[in-house]
N, C-alpha and C positions, 0 to 999 in steps of 0.2 A: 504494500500500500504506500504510494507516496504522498506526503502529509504536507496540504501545502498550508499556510495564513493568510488569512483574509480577514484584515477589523471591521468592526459591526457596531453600530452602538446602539441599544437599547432601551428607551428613557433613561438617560441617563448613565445608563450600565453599560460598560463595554467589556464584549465578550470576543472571542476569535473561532473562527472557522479552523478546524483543524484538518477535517477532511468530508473527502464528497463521497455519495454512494450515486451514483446515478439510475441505476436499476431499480432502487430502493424509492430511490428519489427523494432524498433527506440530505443531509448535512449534518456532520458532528461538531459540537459545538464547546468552547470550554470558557470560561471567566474566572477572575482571581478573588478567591473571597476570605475574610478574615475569620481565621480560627484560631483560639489559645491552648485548643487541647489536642491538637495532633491531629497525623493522617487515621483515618479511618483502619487502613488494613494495617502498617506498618507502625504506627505512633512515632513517626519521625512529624517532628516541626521544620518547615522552611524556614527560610531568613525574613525577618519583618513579622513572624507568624501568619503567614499568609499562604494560602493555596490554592486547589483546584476544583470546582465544580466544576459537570461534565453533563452535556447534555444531548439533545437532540430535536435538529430542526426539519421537519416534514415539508416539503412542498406543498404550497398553495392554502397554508396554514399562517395564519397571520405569525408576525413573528414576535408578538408579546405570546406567542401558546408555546416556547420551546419546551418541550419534557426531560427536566434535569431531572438526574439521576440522582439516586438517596447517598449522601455522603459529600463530605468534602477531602480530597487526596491528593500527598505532595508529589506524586508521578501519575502517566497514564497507566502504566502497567500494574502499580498499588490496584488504581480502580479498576482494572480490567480483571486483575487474580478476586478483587473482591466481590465484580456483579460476574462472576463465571456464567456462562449458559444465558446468559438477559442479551435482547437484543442490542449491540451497539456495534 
């Protein structure tokens, strides 16, 4: 899969395109958000205490409807080992 970036801002909230599914016809989606208590799968903290929400954006779905994903994680692969089997 090559991941490309693409900024988006969301009222206010800016979030990045991480990559496309074209089949699927969505977009994955990610934003930095503040946490003090660690990643989700790994309980590592980033720098600033800041991390990742991860989501997903459907085509022809307005795009305040993205479906973030339950969790905040300091990589993708933390969230990938932690929603195993969930579509993304």
């Amino acid at each position: 899969m090559v991941e490309h970036t693409e900024s988006k801002v969301q009222q206010g909230e800016r979030y990045v395109v991480i990559g496309r599914e074209p089949f699927a016809r969505m977009d994955r989606v990610r934003r930095v958000v503040e946490n003090k208590k660690g990643c989700f799968w790994c309980g590592q903290k980033r720098k600033g205490d800041k991390l990742f929400a991860y989501g997903v954006w459907r085509d022809g779905v307005s795009i305040l409807k993205i479906g973030w994903l339950r969790g905040e994680f300091c990589s993708i692969s933390c969230m990938r080992a932690y929603h195993q089997g969930q579509e993304w």
